[in-house]
NULUM-669932 format. One record per residue (C-alpha): z, x, y. Coordinates in Angstrom, 1 decimal, always signed. Layout:
BEGIN
<vexdo><pz>Z</pz><px>X</px><py>Y</py></vexdo>
...
***
This chain:
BEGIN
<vexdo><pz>-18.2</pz><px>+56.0</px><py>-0.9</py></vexdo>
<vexdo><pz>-21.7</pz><px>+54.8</px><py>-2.2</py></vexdo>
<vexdo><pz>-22.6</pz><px>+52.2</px><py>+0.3</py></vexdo>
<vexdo><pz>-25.2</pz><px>+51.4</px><py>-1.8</py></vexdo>
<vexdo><pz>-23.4</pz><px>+50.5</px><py>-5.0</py></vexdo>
<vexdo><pz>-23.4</pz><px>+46.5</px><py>-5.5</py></vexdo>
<vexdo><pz>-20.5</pz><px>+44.6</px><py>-4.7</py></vexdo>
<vexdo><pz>-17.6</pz><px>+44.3</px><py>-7.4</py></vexdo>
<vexdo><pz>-17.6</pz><px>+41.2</px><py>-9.7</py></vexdo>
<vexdo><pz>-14.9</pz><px>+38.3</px><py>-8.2</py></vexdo>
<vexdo><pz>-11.9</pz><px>+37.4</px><py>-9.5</py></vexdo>
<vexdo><pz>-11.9</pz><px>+34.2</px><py>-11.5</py></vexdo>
<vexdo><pz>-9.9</pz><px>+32.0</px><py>-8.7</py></vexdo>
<vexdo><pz>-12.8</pz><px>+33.4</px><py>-6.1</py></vexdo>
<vexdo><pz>-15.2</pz><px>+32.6</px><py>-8.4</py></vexdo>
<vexdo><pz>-13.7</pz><px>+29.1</px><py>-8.7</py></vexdo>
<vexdo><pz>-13.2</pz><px>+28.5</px><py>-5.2</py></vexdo>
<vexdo><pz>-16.9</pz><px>+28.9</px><py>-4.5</py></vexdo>
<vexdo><pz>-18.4</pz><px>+27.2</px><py>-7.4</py></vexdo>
<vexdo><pz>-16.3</pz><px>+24.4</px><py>-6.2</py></vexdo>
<vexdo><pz>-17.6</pz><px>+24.4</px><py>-3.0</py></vexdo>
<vexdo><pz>-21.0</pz><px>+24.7</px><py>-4.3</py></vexdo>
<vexdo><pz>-20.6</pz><px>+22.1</px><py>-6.5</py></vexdo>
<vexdo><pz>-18.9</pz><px>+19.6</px><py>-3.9</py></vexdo>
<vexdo><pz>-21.4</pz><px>+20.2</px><py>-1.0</py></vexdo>
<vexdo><pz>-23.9</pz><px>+18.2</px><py>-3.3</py></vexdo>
<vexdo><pz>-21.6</pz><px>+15.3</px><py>-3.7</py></vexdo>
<vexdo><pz>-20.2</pz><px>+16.3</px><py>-7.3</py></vexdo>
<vexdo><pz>-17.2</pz><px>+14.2</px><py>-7.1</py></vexdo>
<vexdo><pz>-15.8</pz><px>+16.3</px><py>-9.9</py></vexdo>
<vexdo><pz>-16.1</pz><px>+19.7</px><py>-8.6</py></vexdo>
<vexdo><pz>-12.9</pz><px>+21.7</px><py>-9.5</py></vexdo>
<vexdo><pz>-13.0</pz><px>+20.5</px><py>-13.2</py></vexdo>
<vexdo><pz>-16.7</pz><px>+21.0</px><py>-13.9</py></vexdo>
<vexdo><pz>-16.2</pz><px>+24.7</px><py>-12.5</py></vexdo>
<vexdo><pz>-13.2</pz><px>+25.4</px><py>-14.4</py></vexdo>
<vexdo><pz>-14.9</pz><px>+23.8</px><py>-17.5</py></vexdo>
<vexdo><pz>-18.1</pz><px>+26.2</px><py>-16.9</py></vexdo>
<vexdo><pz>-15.9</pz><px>+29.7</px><py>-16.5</py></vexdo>
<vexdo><pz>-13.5</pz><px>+28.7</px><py>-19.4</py></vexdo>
<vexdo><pz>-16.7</pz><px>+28.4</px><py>-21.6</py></vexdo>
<vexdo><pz>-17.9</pz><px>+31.7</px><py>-20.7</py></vexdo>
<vexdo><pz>-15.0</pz><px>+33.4</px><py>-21.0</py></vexdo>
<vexdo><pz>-14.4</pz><px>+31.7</px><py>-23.8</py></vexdo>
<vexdo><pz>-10.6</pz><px>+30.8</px><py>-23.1</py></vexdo>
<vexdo><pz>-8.6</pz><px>+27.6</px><py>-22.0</py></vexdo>
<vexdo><pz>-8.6</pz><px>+26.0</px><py>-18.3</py></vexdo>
<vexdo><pz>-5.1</pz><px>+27.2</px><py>-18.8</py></vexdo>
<vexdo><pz>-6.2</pz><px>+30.7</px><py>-19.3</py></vexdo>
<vexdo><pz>-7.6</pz><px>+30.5</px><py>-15.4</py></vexdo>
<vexdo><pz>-4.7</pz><px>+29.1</px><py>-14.2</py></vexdo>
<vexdo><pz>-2.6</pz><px>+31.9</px><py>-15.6</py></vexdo>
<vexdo><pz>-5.5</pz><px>+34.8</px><py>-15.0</py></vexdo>
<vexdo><pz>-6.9</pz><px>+33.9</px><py>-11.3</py></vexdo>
<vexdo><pz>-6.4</pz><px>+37.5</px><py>-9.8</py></vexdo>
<vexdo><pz>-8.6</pz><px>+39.2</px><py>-13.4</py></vexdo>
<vexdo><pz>-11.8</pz><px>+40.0</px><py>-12.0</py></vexdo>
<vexdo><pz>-15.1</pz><px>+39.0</px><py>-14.0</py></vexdo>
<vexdo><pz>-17.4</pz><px>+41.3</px><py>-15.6</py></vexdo>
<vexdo><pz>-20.7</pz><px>+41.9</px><py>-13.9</py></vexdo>
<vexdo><pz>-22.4</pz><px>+40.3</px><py>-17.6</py></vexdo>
<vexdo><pz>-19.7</pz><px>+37.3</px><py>-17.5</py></vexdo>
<vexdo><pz>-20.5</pz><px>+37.0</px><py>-13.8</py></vexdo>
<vexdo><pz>-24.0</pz><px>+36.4</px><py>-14.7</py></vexdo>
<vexdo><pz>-24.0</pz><px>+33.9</px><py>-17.5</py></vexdo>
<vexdo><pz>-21.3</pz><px>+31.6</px><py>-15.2</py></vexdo>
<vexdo><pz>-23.5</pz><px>+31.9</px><py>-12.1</py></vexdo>
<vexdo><pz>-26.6</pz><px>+31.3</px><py>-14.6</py></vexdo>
<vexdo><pz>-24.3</pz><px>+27.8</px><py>-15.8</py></vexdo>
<vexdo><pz>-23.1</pz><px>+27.3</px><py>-12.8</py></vexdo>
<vexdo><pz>-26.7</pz><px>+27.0</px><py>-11.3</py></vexdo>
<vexdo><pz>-27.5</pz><px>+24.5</px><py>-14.2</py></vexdo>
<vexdo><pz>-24.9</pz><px>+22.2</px><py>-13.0</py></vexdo>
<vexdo><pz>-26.1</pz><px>+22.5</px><py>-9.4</py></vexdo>
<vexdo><pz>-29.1</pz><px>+20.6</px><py>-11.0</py></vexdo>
<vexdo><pz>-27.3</pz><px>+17.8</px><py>-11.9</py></vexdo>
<vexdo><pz>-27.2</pz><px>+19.1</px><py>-16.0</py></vexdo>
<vexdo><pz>-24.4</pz><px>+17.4</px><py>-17.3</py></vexdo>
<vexdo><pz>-21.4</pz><px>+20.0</px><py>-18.5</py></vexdo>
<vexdo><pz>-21.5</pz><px>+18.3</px><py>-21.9</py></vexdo>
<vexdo><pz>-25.2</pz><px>+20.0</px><py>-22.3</py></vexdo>
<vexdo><pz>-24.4</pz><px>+23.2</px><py>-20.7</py></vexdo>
<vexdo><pz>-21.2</pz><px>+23.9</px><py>-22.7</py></vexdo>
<vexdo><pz>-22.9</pz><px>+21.9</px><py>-26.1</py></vexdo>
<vexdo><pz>-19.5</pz><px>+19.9</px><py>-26.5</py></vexdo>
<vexdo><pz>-17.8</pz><px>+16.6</px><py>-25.7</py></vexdo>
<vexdo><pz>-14.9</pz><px>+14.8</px><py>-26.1</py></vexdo>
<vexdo><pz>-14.5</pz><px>+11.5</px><py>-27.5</py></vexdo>
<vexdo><pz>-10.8</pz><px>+9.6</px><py>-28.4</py></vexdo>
<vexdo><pz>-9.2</pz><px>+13.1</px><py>-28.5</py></vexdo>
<vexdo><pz>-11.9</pz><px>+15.6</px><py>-30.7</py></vexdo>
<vexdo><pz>-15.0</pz><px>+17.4</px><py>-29.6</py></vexdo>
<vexdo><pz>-17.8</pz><px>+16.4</px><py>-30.6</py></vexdo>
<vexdo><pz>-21.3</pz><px>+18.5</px><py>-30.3</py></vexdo>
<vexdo><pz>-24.0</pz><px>+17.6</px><py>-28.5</py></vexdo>
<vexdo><pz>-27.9</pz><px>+18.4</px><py>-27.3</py></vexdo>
<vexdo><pz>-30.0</pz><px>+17.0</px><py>-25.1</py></vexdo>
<vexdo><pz>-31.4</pz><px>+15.0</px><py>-28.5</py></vexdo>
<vexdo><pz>-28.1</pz><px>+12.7</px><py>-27.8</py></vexdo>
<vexdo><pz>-26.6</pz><px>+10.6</px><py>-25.4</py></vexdo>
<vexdo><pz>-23.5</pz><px>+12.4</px><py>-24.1</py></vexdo>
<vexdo><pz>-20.2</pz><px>+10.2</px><py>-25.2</py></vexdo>
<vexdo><pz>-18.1</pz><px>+8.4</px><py>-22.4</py></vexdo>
<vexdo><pz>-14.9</pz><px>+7.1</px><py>-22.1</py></vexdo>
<vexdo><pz>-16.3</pz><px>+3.7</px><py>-22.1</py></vexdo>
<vexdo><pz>-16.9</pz><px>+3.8</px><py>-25.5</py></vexdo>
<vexdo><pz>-13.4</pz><px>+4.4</px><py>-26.6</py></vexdo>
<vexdo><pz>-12.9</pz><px>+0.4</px><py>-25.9</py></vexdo>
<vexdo><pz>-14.8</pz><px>+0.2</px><py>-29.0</py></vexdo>
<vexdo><pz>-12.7</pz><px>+2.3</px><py>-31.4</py></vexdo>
<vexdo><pz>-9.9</pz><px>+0.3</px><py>-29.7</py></vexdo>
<vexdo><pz>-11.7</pz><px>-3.0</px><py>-30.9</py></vexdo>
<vexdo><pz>-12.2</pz><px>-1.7</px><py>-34.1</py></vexdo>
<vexdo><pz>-8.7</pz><px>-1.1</px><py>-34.9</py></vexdo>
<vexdo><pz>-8.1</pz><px>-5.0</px><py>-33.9</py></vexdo>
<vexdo><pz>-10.7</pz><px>-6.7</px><py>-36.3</py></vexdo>
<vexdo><pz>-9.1</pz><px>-4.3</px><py>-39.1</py></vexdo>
<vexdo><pz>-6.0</pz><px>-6.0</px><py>-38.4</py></vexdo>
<vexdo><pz>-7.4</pz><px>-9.4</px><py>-38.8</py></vexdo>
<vexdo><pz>-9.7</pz><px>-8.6</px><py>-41.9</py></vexdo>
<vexdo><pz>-8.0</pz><px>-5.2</px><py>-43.6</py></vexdo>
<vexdo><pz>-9.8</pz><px>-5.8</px><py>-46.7</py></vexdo>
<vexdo><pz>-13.4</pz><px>-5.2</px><py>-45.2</py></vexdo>
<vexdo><pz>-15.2</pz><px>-2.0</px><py>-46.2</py></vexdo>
<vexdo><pz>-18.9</pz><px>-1.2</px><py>-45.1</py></vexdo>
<vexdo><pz>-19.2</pz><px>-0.3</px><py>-41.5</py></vexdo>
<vexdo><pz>-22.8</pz><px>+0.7</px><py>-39.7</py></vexdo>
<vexdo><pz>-22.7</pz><px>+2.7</px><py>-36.4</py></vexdo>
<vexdo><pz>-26.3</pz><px>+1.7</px><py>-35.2</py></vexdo>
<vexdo><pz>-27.9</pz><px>+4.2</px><py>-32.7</py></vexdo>
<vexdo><pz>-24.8</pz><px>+6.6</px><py>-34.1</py></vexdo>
<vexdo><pz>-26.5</pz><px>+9.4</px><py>-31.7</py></vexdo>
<vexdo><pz>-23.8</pz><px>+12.4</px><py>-32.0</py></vexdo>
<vexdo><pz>-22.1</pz><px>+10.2</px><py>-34.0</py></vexdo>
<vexdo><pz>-19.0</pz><px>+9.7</px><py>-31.9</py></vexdo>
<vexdo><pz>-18.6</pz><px>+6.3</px><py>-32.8</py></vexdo>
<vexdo><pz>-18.8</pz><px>+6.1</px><py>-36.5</py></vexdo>
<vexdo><pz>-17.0</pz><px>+9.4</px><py>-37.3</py></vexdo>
<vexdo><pz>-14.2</pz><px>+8.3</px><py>-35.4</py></vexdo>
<vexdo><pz>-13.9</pz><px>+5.1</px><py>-37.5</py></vexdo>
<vexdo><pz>-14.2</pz><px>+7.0</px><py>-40.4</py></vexdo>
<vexdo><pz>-11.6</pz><px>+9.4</px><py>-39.6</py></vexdo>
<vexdo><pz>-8.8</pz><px>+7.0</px><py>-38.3</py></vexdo>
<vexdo><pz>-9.7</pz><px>+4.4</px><py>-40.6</py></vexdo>
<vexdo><pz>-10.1</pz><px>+6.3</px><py>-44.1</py></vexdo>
<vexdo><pz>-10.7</pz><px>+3.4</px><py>-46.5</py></vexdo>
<vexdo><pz>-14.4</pz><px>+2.4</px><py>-44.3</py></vexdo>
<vexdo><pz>-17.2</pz><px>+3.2</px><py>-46.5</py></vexdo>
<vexdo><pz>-19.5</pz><px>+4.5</px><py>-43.3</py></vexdo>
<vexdo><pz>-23.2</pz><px>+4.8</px><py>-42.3</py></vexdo>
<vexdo><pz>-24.3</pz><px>+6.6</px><py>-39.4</py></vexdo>
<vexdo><pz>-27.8</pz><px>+5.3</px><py>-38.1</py></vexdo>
<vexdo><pz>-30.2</pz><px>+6.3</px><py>-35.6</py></vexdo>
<vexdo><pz>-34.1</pz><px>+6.2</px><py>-35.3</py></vexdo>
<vexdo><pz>-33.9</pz><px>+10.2</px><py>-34.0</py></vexdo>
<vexdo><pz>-34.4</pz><px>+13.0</px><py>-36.5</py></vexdo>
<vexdo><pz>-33.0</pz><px>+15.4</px><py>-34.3</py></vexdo>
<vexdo><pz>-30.0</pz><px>+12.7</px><py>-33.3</py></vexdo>
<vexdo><pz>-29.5</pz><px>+12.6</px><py>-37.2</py></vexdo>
<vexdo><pz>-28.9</pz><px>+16.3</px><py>-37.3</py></vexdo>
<vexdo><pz>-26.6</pz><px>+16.6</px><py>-34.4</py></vexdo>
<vexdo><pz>-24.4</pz><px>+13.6</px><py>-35.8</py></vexdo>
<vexdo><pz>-24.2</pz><px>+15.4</px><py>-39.1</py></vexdo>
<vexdo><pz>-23.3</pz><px>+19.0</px><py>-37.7</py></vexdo>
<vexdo><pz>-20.4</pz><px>+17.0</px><py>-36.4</py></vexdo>
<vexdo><pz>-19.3</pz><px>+15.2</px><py>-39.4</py></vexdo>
<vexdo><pz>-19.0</pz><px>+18.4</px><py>-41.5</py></vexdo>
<vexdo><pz>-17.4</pz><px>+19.9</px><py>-38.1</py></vexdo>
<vexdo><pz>-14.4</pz><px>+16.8</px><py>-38.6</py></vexdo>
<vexdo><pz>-14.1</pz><px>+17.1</px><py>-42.2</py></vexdo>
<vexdo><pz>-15.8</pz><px>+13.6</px><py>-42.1</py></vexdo>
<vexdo><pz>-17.7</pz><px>+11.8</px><py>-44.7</py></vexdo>
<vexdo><pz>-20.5</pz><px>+8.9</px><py>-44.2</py></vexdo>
<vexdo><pz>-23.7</pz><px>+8.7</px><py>-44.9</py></vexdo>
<vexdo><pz>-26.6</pz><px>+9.2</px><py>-42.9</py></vexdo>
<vexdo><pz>-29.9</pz><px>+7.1</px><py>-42.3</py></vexdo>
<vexdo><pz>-33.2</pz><px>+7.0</px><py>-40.2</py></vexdo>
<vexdo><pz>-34.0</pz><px>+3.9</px><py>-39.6</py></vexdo>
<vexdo><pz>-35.0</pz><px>+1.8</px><py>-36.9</py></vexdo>
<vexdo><pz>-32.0</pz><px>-0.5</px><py>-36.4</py></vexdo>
<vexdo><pz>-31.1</pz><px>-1.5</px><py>-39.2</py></vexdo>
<vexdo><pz>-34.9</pz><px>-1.9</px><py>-40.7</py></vexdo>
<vexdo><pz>-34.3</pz><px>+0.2</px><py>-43.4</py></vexdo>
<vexdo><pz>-30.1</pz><px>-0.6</px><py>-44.3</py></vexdo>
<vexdo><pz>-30.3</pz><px>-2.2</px><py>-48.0</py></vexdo>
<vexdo><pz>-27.1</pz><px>-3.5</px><py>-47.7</py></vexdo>
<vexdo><pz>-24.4</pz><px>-6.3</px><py>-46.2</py></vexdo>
<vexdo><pz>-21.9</pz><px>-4.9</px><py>-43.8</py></vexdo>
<vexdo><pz>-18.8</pz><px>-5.9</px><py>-43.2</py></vexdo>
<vexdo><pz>-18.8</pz><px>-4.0</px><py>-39.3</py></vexdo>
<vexdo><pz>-21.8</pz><px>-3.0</px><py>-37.3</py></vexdo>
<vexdo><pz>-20.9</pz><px>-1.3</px><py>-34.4</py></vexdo>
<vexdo><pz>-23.8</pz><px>-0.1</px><py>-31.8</py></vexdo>
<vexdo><pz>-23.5</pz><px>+1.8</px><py>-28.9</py></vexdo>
<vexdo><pz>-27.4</pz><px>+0.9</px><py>-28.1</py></vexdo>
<vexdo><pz>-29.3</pz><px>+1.6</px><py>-24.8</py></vexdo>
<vexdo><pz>-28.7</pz><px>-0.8</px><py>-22.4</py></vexdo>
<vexdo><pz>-29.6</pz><px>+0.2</px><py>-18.9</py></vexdo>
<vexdo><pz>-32.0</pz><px>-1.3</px><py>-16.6</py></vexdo>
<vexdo><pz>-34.1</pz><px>+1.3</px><py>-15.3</py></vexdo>
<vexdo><pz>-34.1</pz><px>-0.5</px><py>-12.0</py></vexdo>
<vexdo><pz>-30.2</pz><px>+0.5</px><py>-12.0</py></vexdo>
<vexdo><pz>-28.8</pz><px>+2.9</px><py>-9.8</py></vexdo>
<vexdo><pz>-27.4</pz><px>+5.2</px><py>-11.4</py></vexdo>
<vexdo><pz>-26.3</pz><px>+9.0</px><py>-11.3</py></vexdo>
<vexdo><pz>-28.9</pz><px>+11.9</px><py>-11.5</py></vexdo>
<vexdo><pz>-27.2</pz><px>+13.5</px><py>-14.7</py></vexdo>
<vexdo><pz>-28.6</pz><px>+10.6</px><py>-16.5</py></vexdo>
<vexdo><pz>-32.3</pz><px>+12.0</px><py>-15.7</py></vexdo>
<vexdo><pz>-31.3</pz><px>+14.7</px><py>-18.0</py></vexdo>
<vexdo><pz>-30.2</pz><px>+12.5</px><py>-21.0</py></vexdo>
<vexdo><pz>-32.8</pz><px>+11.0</px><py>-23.5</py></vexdo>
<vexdo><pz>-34.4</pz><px>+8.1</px><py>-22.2</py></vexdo>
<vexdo><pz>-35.0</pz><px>+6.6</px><py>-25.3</py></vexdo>
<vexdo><pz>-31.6</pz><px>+6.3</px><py>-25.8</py></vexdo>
<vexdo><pz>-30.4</pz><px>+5.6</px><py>-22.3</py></vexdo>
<vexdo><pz>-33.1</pz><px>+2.8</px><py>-21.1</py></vexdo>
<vexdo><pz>-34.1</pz><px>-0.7</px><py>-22.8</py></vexdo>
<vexdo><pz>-36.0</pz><px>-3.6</px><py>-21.4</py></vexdo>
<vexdo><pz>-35.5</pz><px>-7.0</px><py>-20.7</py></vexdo>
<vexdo><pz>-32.8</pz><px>-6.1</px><py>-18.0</py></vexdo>
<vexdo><pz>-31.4</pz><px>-3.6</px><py>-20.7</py></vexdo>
<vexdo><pz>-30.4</pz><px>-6.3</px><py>-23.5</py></vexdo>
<vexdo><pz>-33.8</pz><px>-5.8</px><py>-26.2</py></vexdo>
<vexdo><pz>-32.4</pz><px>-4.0</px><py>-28.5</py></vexdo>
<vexdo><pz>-29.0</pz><px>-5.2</px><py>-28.5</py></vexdo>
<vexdo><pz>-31.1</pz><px>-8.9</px><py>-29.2</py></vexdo>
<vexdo><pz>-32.9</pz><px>-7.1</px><py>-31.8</py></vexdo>
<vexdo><pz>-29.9</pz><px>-6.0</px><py>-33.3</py></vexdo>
<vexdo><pz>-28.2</pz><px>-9.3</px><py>-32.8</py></vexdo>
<vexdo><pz>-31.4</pz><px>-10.8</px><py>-34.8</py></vexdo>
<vexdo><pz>-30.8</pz><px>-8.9</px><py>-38.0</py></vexdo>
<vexdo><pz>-27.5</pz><px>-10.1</px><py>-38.2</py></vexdo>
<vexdo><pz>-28.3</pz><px>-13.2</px><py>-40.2</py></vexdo>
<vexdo><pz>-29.4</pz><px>-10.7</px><py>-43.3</py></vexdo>
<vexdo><pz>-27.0</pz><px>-7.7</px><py>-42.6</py></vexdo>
<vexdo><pz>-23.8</pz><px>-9.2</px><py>-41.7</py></vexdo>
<vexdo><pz>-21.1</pz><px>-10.5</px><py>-44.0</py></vexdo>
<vexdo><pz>-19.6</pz><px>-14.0</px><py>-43.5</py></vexdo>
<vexdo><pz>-16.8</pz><px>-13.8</px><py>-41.1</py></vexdo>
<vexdo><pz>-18.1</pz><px>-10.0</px><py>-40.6</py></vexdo>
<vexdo><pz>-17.3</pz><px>-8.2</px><py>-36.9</py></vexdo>
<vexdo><pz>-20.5</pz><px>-7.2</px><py>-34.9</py></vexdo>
<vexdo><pz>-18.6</pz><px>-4.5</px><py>-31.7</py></vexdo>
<vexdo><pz>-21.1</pz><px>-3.7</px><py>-29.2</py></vexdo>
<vexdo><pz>-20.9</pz><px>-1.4</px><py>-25.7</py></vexdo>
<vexdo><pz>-23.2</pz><px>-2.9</px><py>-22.9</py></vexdo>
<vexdo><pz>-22.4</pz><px>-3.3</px><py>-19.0</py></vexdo>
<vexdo><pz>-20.0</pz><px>-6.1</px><py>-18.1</py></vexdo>
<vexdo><pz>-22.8</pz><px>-7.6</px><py>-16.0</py></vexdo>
<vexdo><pz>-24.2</pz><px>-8.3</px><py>-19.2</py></vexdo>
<vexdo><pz>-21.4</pz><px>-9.3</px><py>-21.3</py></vexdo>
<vexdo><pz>-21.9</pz><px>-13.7</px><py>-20.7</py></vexdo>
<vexdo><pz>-25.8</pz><px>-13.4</px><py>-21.8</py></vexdo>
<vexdo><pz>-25.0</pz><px>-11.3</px><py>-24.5</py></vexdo>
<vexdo><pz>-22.0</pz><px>-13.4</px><py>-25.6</py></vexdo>
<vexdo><pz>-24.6</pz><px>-16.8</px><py>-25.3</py></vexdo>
<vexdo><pz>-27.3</pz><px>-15.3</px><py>-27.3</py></vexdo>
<vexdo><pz>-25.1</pz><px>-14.7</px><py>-30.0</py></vexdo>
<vexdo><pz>-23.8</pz><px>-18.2</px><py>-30.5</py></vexdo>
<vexdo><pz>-27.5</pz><px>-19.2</px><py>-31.6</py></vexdo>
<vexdo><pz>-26.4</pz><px>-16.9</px><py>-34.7</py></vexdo>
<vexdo><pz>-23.3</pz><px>-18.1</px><py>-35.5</py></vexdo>
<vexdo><pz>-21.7</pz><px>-14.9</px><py>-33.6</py></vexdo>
<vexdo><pz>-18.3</pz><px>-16.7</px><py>-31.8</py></vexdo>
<vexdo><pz>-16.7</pz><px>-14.1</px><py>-28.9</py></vexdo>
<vexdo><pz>-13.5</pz><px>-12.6</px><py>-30.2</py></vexdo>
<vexdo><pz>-12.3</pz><px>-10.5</px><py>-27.4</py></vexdo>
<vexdo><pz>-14.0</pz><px>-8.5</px><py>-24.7</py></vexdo>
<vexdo><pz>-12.5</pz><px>-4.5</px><py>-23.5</py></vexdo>
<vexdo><pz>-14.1</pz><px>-2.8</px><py>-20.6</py></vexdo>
<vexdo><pz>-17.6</pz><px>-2.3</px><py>-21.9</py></vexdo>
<vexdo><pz>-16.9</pz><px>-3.3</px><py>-25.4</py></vexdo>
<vexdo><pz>-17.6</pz><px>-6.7</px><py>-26.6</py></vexdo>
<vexdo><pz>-16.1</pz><px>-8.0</px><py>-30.2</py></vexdo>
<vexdo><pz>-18.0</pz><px>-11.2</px><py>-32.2</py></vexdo>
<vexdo><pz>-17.3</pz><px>-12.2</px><py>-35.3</py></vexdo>
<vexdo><pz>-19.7</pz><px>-14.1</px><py>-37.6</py></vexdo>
<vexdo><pz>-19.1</pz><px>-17.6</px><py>-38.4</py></vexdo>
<vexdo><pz>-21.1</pz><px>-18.6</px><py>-41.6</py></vexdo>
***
């Protein structure tokens, strides 16, 4: 024997074992998924693939790229940015580190969504403002199929990623740059914003240092551009329209009480979602 050939690849259940380990020693609370998530990218196959496949041992160039992801994640790089992909209310969605990475939080929107349509079915124009990947507004354009949608963001590069998904889906909307809702010519019927809204004096988890801060971080204890937006509402809105926004709980009552000095009334509030309708 050739003591000094180098060591044969792992199996893919070793590999996993110690990735896991790795990834848990740092305080990854999520561990085993984000491993499993990392090897079935680079192999290219399901989770259930690994399951099935734990004794196949690795090729020395698979071995590499996964060790090369895995050291990413070991650096606090989200898994959505090292395997480009997301998913949001059941399809995946593409993302870069242009975007904000969808979360589950945001779902309460769609779910929001689907409530005002019941009250209103006849409305039309819907705005997804600060669309980012475009998670929100695809969606609503998708399950709702009669909404005449606009995806808006400020980003150029946020622009492009949200529109690599919307031919990805089979989607259509349009697409604008705009700041807000600056440059929207129109009245809608629905504006929903997913919009930054965290403090920077939050704690908060170290994947987010690897997110776009522009999108991530807003003043004013993380409600100035949900005001902003909240401000345009006069001129964008229709009469009896639904404005849907995400923000932090904590910050639900100041953002529900700013509203009412525009005629916005609180419909209904859903985990990070909050639903107000205008008035008049």
């Amino acid at each position: 024997m050739n003591e000094n050939l180098p060591p044969p690849a792992p199996a893919i259940n070793d590999w996993l074992i110690a990735a896991t380990r790795r990834l848990s020693d740092i305080g990854i609370a999520t561990a085993r998924l984000d491993a499993e998530l990392i090897l079935a990218h680079t192999l290219r196959v399901s989770r259930t693939y690994l399951h099935a496949h734990g004794d196949d041992n690795l090729d020395d160039r698979q071995l590499e790229i996964a060790n090369a992801r895995l050291d990413l994640r070991l650096d606090r790089v989200p898994v959505a940015y090292i395997t480009g992909h997301k998913e949001f209310y059941g399809k995946l969605f593409h993302v870069t580190t242009a975007t904000l990475i969808p979360r589950p939080e945001s779902e309460s929107l769609i779910d929001l969504l689907r409530l005002a349509l019941l009250e209103t079915p006849t409305v039309s124009r819907l705005v997804d403002v600060g669309t980012g990947s475009g998670a929100l507004g695809i969606t609503a354009a998708r399950l709702f199929t009669s909404l005449d949608v606009t995806l808006i963001d400020n980003s150029h590069q946020a622009l492009v990623v949200a529109e690599k998904n919307l031919h990805q889906q089979a989607v259509e909307a349009r697409l604008l740059h705009s700041d807000l809702l600056e440059d929207y010519s129109q009245t809608a019927d629905i504006i929903m914003a997913n919009l930054p809204y965290v403090d920077r004096d939050w704690e908060r988890s170290p994947e987010t240092d690897h997110e776009p801060a522009e999108a991530l971080f807003a003043s004013k204890q993380g409600l100035a551009l949900i005001e902003r937006l909240i401000l345009q509402t006069p001129n964008k809105l229709a009469i009896n329209g639904h404005l849907i926004l995400e923000a932090d709980p904590v910050q639900h009552r100041s953002i529900i009480e700013f509203a009412k000095n525009y005629n916005l009334q609180h419909r209904q509030t859903e985990g990070y979602g909050v639903w107000l309708q205008k008035l008049r």
